[in-house]
TORFILO-117280 format. One record per atom (N, C-alpha, C): atom name; residue in three letters; x, y, z; residue number from 0. Coordinates in pm, whole numbers, plus 50000, padded with zeros to 5 digits. Layout:
<rs>
R  at  aa  px  py  pz  i
R  CA  ALA  X  Y  Z  NUM
...
</rs>
This chain:
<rs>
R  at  aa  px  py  pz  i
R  N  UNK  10227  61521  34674  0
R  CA  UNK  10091  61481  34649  0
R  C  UNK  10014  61489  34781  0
R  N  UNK  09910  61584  34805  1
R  CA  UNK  09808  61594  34938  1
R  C  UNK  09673  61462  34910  1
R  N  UNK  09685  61412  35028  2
R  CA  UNK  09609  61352  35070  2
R  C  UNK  09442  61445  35082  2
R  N  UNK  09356  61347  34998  3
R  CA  UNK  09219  61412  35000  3
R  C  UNK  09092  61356  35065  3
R  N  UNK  09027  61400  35154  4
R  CA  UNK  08912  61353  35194  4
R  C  UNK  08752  61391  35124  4
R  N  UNK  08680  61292  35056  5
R  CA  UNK  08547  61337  35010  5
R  C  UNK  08420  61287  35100  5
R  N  UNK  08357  61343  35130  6
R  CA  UNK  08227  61323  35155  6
R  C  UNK  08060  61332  35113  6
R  N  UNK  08011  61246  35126  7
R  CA  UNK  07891  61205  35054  7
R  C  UNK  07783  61223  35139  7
R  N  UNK  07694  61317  35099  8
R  CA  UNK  07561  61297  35212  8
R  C  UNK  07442  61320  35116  8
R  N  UNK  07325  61333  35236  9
R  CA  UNK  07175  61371  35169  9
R  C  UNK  07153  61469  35162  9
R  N  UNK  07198  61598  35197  10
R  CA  UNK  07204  61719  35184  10
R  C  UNK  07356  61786  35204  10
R  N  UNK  07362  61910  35110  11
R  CA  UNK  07482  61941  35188  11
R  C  UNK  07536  62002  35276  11
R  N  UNK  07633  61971  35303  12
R  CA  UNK  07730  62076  35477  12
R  C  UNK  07757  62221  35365  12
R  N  UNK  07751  62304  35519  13
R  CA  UNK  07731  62433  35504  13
R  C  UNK  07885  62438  35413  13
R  N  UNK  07896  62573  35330  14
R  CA  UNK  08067  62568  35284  14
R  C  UNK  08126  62614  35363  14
R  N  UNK  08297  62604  35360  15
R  CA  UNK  08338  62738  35447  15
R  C  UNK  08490  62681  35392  15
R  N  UNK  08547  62808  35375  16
R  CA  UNK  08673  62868  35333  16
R  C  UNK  08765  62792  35387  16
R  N  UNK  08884  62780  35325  17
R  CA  UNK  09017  62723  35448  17
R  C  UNK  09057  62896  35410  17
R  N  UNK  09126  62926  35537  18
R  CA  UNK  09202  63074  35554  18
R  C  UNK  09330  63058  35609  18
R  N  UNK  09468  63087  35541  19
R  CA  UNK  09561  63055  35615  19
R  C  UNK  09565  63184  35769  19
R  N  UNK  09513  63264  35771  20
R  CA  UNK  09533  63339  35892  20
R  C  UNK  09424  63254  35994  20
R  N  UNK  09322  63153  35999  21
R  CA  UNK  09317  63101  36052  21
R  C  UNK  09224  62967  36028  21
R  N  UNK  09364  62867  36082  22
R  CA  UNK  09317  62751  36010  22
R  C  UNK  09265  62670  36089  22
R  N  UNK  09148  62581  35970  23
R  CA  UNK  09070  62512  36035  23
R  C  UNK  08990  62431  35982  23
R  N  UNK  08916  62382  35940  24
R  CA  UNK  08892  62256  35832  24
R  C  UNK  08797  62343  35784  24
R  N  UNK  08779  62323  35601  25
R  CA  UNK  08635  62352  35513  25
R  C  UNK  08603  62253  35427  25
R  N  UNK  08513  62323  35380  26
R  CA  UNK  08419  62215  35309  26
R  C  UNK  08402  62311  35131  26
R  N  UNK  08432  62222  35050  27
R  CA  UNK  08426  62323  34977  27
R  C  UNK  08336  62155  34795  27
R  N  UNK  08275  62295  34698  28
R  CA  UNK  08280  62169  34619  28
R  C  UNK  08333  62113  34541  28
R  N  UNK  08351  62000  34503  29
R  CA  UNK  08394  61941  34456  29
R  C  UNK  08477  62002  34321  29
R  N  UNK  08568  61991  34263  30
R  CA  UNK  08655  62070  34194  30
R  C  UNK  08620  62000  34068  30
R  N  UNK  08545  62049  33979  31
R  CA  UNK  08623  62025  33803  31
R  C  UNK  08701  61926  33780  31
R  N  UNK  08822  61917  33868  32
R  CA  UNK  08918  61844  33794  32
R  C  UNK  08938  61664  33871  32
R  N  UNK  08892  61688  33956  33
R  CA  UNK  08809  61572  34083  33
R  C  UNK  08635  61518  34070  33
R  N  UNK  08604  61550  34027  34
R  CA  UNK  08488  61526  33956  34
R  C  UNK  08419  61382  33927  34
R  N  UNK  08562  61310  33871  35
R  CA  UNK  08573  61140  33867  35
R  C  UNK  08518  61095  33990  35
R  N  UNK  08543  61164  34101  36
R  CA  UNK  08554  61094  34278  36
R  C  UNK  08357  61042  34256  36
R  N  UNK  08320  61171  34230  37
R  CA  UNK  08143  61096  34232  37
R  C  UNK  08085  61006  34165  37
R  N  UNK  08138  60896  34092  38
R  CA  UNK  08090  60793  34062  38
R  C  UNK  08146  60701  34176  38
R  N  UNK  08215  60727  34289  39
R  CA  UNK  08186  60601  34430  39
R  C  UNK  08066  60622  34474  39
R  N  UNK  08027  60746  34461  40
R  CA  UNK  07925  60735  34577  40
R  C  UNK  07821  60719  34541  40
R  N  UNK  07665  60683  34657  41
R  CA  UNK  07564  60661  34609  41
R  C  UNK  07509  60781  34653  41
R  N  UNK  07558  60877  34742  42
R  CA  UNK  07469  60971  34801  42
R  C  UNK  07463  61065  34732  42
R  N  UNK  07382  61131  34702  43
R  CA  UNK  07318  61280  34612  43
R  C  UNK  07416  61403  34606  43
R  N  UNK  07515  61417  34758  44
R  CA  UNK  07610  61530  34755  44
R  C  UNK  07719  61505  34797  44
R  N  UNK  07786  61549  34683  45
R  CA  UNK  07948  61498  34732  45
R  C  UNK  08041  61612  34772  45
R  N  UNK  08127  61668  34852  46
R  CA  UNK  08200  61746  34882  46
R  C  UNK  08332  61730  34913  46
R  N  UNK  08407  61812  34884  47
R  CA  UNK  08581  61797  34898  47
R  C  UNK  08546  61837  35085  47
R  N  UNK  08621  61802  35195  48
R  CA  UNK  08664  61822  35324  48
R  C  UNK  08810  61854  35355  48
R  N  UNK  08866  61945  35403  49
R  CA  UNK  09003  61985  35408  49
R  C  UNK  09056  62035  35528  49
R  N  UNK  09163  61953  35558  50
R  CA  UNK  09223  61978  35704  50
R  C  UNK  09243  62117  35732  50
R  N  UNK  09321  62140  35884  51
R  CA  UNK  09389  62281  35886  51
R  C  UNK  09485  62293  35814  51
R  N  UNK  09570  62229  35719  52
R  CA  UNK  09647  62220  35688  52
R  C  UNK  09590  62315  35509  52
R  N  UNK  09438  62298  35502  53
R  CA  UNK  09388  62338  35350  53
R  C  UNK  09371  62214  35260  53
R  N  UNK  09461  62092  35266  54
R  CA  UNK  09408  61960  35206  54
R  C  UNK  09401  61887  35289  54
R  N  UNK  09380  61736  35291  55
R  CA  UNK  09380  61645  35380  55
R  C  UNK  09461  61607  35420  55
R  N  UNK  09586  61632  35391  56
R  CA  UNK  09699  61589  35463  56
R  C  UNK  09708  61599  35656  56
R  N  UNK  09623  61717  35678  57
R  CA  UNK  09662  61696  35825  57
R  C  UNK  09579  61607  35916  57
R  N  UNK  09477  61501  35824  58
R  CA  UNK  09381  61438  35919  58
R  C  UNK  09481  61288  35930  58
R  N  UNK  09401  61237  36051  59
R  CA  UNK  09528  61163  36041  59
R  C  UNK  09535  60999  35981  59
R  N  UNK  09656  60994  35854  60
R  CA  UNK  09594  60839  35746  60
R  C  UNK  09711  60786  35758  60
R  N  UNK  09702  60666  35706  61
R  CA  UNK  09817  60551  35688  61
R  C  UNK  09790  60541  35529  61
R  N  UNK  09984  60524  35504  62
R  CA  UNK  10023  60503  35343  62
R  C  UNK  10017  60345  35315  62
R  N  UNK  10001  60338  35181  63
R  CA  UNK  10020  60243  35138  63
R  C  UNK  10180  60203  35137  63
R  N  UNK  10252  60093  35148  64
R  CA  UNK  10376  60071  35089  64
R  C  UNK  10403  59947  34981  64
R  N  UNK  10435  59978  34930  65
R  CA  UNK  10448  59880  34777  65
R  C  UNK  10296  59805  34780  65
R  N  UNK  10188  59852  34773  66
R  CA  UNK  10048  59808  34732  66
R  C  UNK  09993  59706  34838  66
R  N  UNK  10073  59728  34986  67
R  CA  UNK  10002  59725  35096  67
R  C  UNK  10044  59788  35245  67
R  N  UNK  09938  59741  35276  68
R  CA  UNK  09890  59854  35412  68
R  C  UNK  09999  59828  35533  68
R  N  UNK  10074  59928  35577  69
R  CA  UNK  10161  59920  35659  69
R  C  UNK  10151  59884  35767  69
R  N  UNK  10235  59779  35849  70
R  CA  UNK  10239  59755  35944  70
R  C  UNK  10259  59900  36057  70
R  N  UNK  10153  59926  36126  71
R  CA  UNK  10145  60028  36215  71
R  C  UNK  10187  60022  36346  71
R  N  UNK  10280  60147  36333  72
R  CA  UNK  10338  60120  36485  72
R  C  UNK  10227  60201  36567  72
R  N  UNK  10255  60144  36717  73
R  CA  UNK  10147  60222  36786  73
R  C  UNK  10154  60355  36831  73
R  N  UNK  10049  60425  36834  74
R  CA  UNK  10017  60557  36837  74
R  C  UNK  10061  60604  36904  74
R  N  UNK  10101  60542  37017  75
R  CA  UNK  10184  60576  37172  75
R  C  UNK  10362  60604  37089  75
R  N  UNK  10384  60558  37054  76
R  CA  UNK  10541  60544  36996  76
R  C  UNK  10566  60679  36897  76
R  N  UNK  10455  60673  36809  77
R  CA  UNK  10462  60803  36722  77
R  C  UNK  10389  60910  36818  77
R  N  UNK  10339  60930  36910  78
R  CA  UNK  10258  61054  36963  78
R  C  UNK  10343  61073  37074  78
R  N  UNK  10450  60996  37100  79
R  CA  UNK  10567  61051  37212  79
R  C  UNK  10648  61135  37178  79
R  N  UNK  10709  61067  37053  80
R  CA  UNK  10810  61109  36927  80
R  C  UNK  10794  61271  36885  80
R  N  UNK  10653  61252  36880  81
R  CA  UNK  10592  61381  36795  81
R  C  UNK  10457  61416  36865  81
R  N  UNK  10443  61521  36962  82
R  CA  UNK  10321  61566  37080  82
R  C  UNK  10246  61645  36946  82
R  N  UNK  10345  61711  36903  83
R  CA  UNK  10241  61802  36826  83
R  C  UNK  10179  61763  36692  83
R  N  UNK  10275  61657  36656  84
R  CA  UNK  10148  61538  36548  84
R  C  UNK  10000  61504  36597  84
R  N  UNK  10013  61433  36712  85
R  CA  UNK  09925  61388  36820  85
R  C  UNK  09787  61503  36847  85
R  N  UNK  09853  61622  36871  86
R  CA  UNK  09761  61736  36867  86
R  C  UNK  09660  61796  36745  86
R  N  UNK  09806  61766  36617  87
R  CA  UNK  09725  61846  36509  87
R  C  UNK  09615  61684  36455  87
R  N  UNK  09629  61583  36469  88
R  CA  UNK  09552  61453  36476  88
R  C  UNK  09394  61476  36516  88
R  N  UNK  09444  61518  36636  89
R  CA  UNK  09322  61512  36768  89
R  C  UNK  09257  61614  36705  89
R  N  UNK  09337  61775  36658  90
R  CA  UNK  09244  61845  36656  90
R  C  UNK  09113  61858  36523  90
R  N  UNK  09218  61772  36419  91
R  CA  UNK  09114  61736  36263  91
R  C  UNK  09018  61613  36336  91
R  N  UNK  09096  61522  36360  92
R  CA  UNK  08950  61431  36387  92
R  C  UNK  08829  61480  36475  92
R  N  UNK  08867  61556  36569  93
R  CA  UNK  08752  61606  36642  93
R  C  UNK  08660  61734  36575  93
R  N  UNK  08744  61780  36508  94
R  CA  UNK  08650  61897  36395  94
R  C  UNK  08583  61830  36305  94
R  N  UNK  08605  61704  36245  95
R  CA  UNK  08541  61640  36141  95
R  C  UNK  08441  61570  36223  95
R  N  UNK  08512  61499  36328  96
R  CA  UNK  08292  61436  36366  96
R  C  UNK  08248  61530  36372  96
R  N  UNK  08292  61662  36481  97
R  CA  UNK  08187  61776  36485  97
R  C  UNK  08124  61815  36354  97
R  N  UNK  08187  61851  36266  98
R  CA  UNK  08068  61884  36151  98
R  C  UNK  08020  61788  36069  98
R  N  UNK  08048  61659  36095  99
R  CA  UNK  07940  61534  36030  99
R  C  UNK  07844  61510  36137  99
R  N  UNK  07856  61559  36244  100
R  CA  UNK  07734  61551  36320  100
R  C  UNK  07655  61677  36326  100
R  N  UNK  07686  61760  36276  101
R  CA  UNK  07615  61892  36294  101
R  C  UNK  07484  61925  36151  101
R  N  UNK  07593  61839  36090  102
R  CA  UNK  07542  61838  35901  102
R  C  UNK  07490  61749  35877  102
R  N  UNK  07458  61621  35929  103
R  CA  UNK  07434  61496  35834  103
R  C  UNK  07318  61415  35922  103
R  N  UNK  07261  61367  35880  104
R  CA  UNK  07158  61274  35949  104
R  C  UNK  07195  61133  35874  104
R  N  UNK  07169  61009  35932  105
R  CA  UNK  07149  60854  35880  105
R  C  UNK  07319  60844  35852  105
R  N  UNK  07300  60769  35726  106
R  CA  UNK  07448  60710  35629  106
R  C  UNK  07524  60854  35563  106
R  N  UNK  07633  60826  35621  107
R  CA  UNK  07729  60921  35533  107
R  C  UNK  07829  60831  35496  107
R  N  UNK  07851  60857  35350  108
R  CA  UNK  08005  60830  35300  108
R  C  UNK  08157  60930  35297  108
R  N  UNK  08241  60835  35318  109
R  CA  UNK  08341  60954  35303  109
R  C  UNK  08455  60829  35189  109
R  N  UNK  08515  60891  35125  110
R  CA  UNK  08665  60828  35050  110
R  C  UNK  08792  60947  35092  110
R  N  UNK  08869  60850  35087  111
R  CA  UNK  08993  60926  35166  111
R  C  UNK  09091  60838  34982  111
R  N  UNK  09160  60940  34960  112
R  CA  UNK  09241  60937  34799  112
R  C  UNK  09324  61034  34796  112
R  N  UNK  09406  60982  34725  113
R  CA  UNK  09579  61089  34704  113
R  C  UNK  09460  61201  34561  113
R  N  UNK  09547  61309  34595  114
R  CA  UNK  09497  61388  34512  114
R  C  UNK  09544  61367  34371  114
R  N  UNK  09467  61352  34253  115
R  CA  UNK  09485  61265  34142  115
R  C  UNK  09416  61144  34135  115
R  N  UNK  09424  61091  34235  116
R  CA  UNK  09362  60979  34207  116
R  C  UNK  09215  60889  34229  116
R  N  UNK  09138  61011  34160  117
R  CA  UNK  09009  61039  34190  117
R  C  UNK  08928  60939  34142  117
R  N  UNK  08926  60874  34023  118
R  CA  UNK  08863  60825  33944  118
R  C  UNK  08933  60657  33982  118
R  N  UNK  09016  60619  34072  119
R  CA  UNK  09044  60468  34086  119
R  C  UNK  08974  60405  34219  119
R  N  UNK  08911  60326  34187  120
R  CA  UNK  08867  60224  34236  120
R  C  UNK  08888  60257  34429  120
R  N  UNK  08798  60243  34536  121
R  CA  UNK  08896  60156  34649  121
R  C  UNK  08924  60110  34635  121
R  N  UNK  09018  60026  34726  122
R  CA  UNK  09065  59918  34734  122
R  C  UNK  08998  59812  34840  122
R  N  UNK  08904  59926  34926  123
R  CA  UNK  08824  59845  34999  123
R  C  UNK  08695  59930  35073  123
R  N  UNK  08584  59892  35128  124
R  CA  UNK  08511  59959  35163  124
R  C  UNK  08465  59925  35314  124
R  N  UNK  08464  60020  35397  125
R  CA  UNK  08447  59963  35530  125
R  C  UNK  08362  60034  35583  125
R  N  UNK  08237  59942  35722  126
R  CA  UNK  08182  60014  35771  126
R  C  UNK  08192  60061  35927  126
R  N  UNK  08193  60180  35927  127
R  CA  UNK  08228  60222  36078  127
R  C  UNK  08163  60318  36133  127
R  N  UNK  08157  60328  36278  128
R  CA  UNK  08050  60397  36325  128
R  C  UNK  08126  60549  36422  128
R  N  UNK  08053  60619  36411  129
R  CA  UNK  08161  60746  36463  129
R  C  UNK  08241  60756  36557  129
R  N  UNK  08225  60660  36651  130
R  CA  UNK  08254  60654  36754  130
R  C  UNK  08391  60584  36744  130
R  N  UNK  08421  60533  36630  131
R  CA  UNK  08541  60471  36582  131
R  C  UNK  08629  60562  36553  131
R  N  UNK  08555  60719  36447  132
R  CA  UNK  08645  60784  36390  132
R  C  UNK  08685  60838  36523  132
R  N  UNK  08603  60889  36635  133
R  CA  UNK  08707  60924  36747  133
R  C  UNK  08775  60873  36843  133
R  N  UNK  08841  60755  36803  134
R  CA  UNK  08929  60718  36866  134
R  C  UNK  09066  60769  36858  134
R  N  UNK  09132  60773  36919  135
R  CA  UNK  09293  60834  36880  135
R  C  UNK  09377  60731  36847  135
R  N  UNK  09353  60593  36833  136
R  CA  UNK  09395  60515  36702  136
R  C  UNK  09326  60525  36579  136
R  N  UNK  09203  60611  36544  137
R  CA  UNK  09152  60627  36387  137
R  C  UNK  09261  60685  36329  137
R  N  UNK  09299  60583  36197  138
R  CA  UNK  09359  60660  36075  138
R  C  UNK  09276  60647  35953  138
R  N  UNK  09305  60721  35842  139
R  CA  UNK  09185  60698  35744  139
R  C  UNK  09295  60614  35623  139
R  N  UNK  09231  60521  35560  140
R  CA  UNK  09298  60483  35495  140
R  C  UNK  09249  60519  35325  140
R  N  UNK  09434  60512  35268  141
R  CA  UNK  09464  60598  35147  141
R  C  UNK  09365  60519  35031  141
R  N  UNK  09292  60567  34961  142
R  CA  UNK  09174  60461  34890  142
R  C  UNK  09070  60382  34950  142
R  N  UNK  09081  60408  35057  143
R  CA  UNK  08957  60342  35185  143
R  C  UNK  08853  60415  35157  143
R  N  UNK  08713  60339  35089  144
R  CA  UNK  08544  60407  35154  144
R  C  UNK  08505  60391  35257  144
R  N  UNK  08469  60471  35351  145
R  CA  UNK  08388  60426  35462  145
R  C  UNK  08238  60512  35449  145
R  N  UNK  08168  60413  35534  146
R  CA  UNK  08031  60396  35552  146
R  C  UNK  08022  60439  35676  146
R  N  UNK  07970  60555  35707  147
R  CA  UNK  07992  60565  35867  147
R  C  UNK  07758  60627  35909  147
R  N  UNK  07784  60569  35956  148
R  CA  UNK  07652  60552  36053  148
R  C  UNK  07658  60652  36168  148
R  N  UNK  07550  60751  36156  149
R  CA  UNK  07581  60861  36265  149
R  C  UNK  07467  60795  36375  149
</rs>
């Protein structure tokens, strides 16, 4: 099951392809079968966002375990372990502010959801400001809305 990121704005971000000869995050719309996801939002355009990876799996989130939020080890411990986790991390989060800042003016929404599970509820809604998503402790959480303020 891939992890999915949606985003909500006042106009929309330009599209663009995921290509496995070279990868890199797109924006594409919203699918037919995901469709459910736009009754979270309040904003006018909703769009699927997709890692290098082609889904969201490569941005970087924390799982749920038995219907709560895992105790997180620190980033230092897993980004020693694994340099090139750490990298492919750094390199989605920093492509995603770049094109929510390139695309979006005021309030943007985003929901982060297992693929399937479009149509359930968050579990919580949070507000955060970009400067949060680039931290290299941002993870996105699985059923988390955020409200992010550019």
């Amino acid at each position: 099951m891939c992890f999915m990121l949606f985003v909500g704005t006042d106009e929309p971000l330009p599209l663009k392809e995921w290509r496995r000869e070279a990868p890199d995050i797109c924006v594409q719309p919203v699918s037919e079968n995901a469709s459910a996801v736009r009754t979270h939002f309040s904003k006018p355009v909703v769009q699927y966002v997709g890692s290098t990876s082609g889904c969201g799996c490569d941005f970087p989130h924390w799982l749920l375990y038995n219907g709560e939020e895992p105790n997180h080890v620190p980033e230092e411990v897993v980004y020693r372990a694994d340099p090139e986790r750490a990298a492919t991390d750094q390199n989605n989060r920093q492509a995603l502010v770049e094109l929510l800042e390139r695309g979006s003016r005021g309030l943007i929404e985003l929901y982060a959801v297992w693929d399937g599970n479009w149509s359930e509820a968050p579990i919580r809604v949070e507000e955060i400001s970009m400067n949060r998503m680039r931290e290299r402790s941002f993870q996105f959480g699985a059923q988390v809305f955020y409200r992010v303020e550019l």
